[in-house]
C-alpha positions as YAML, in Angstrom:
chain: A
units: angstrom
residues:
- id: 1
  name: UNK
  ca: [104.65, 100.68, 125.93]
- id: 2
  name: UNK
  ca: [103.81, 99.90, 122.31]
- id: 3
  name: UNK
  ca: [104.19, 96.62, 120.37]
- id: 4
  name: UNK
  ca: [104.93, 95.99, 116.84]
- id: 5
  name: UNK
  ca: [101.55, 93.92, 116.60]
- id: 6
  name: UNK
  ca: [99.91, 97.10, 117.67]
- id: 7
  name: UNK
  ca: [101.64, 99.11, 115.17]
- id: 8
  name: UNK
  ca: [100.98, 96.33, 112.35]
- id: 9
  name: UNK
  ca: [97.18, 96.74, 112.94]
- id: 10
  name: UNK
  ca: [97.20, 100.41, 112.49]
- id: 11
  name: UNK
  ca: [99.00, 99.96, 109.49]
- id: 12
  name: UNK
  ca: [96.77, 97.43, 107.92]
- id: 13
  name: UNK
  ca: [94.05, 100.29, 107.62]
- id: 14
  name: UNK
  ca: [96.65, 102.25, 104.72]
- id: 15
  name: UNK
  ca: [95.62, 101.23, 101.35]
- id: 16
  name: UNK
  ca: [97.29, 104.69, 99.49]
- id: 17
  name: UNK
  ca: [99.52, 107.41, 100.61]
- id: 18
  name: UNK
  ca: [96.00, 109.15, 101.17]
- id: 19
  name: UNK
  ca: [95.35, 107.30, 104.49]
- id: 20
  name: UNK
  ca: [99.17, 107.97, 105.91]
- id: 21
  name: UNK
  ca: [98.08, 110.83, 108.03]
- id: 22
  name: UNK
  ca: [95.30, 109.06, 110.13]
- id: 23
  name: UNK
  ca: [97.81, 106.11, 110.43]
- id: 24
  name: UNK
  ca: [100.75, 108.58, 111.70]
- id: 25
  name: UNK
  ca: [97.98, 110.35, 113.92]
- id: 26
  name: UNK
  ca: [97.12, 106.86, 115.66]
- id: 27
  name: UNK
  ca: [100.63, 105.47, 116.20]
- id: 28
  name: UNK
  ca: [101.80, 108.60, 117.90]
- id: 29
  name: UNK
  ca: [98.62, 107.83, 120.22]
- id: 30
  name: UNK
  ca: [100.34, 104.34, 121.27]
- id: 31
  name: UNK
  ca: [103.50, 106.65, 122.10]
- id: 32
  name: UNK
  ca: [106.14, 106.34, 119.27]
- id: 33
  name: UNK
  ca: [107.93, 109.38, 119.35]
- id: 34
  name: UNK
  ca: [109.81, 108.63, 115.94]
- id: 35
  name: UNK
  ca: [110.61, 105.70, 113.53]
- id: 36
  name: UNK
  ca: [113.12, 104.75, 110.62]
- id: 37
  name: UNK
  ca: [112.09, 102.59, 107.72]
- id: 38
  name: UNK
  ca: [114.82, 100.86, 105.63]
- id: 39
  name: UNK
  ca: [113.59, 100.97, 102.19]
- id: 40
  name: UNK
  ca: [116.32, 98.32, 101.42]
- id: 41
  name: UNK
  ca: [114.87, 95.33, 103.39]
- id: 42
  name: UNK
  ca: [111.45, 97.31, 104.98]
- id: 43
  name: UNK
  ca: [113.10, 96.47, 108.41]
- id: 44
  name: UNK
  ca: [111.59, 99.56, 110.67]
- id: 45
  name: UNK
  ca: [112.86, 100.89, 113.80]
- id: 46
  name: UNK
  ca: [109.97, 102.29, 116.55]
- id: 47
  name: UNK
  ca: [111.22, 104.83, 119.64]
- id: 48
  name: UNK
  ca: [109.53, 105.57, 121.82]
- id: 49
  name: UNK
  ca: [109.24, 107.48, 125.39]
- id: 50
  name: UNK
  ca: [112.13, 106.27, 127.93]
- id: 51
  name: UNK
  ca: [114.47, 104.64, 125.76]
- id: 52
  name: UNK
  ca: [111.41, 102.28, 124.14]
- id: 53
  name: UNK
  ca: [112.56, 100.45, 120.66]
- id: 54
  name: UNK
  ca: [110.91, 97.95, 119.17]
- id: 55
  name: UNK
  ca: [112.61, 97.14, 115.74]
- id: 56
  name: UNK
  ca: [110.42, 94.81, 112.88]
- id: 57
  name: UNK
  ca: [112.43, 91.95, 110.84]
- id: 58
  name: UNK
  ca: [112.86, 92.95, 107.07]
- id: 59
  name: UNK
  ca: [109.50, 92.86, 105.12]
- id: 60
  name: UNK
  ca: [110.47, 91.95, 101.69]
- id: 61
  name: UNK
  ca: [113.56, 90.79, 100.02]
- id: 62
  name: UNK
  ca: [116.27, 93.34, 99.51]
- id: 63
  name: UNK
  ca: [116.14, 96.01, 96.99]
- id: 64
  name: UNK
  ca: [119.03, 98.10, 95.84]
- id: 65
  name: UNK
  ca: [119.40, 101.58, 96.87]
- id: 66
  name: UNK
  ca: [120.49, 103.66, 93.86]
- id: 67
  name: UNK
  ca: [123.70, 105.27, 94.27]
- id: 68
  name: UNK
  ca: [122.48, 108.26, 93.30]
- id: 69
  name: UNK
  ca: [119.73, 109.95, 94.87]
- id: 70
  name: UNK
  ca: [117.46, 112.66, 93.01]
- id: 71
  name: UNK
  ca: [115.18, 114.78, 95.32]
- id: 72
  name: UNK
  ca: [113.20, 115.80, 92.00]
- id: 73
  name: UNK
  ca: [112.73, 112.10, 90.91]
- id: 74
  name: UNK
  ca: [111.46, 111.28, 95.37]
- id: 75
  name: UNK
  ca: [108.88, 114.50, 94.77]
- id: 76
  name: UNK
  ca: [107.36, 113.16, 92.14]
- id: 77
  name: UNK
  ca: [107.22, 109.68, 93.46]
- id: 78
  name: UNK
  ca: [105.46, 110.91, 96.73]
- id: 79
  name: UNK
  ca: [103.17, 112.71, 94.92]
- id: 80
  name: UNK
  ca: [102.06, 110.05, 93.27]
- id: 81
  name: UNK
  ca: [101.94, 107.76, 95.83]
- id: 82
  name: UNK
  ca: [99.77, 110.43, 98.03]
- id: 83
  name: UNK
  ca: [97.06, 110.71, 95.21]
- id: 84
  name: UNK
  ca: [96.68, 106.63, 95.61]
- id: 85
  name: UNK
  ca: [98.29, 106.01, 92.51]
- id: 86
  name: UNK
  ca: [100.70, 103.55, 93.41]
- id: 87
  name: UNK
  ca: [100.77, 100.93, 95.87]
- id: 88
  name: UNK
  ca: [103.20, 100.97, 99.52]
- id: 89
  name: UNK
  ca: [105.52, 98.30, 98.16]
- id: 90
  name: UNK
  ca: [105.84, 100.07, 94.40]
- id: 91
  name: UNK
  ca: [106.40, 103.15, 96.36]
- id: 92
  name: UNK
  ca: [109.21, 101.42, 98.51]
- id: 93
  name: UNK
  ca: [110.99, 100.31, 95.10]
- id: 94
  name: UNK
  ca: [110.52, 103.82, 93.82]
- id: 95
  name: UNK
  ca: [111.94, 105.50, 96.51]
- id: 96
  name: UNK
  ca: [115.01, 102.99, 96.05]
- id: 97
  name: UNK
  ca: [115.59, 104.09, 92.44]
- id: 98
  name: UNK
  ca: [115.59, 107.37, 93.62]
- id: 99
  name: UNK
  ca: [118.24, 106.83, 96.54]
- id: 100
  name: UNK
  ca: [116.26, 106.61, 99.16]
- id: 101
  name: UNK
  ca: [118.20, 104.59, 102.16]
- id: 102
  name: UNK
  ca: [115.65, 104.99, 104.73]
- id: 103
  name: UNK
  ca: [112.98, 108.01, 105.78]
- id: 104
  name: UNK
  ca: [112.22, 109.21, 109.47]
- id: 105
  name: UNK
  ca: [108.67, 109.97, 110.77]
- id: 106
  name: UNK
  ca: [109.08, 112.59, 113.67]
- id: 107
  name: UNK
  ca: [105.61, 112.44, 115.27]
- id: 108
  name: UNK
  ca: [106.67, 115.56, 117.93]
- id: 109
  name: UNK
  ca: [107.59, 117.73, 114.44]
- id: 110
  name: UNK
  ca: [105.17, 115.90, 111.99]
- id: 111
  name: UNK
  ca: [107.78, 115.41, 109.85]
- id: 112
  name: UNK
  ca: [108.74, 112.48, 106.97]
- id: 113
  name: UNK
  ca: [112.48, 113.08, 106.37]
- id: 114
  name: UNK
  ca: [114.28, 110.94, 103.66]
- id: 115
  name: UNK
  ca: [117.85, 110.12, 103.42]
- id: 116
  name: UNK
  ca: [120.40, 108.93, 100.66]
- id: 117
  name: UNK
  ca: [122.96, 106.59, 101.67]
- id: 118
  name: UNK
  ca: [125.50, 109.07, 102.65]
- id: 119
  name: UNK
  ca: [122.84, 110.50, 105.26]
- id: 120
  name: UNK
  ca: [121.70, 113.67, 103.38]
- id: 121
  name: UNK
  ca: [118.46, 114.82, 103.77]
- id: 122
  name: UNK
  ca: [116.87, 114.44, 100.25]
- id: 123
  name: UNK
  ca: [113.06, 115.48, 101.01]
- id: 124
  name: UNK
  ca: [111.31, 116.93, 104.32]
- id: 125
  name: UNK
  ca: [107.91, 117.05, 104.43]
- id: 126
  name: UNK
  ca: [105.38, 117.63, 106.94]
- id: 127
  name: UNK
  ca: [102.76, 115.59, 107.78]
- id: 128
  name: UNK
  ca: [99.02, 116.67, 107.45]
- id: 129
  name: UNK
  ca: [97.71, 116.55, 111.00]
- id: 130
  name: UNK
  ca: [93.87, 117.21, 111.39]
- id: 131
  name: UNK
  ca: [90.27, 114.86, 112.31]
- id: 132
  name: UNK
  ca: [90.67, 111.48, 110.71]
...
């Protein structure tokens, strides 16, 4: 079973968007099936195999979700952040002004999924698996 520490380490090796595969690719190693993060707080919810959760205390103080979400505004934002342009906790308080509630990483579908606050899917995009 994983730990939060464990996941914590793997995450201290992401400096841009650029490394989020190889971290994704090394988590799903420890066994996490899927996790939320809560852009609002950065509180993050880990599942794993038989009914495994570990879930992390907030991260930074509370943002505000915009009421409305724009998919367009989250694309570009992602983009962005994936080139290394923009730092994880800029990115967090981008996604926020663009709606963002929370996003899901599926590691069975490779799959980032983020949600407004009425639960619609805003963006769905897979995850680059290969060597890292």
């Amino acid at each position: 079973m994983f730990t939060e520490q464990q996941f914590k380490a793997a995450h201290s090796k992401v400096k841009t968007g650029a490394d989020f595969p190889g971290y994704i690719q090394e988590i799903k190693s420890l066994g996490l099936i899927r996790y939320e993060y809560w852009v609002s707080d950065g509180t993050t919810i880990y599942y794993g195999e038989n009914s495994h959760e570990v879930k992390s205390v907030a991260k930074y103080q509370p943002l505000t979700i915009a009421t409305v979400s724009s998919a367009a505004t989250l694309r570009h934002n992602i983009a962005i952040h994936q080139k290394g342009e923009t730092d994880f906790l800029t990115f967090c308080g981008q996604a926020a002004d663009a709606g963002v509630e929370k996003w899901v990483i599926d590691t069975e579908k490779m799959l980032c999924t983020y949600y407004d606050l009425q639960g619609n899917e805003m963006v769905a995009e897979p995850i680059p698996q290969g060597e890292y």
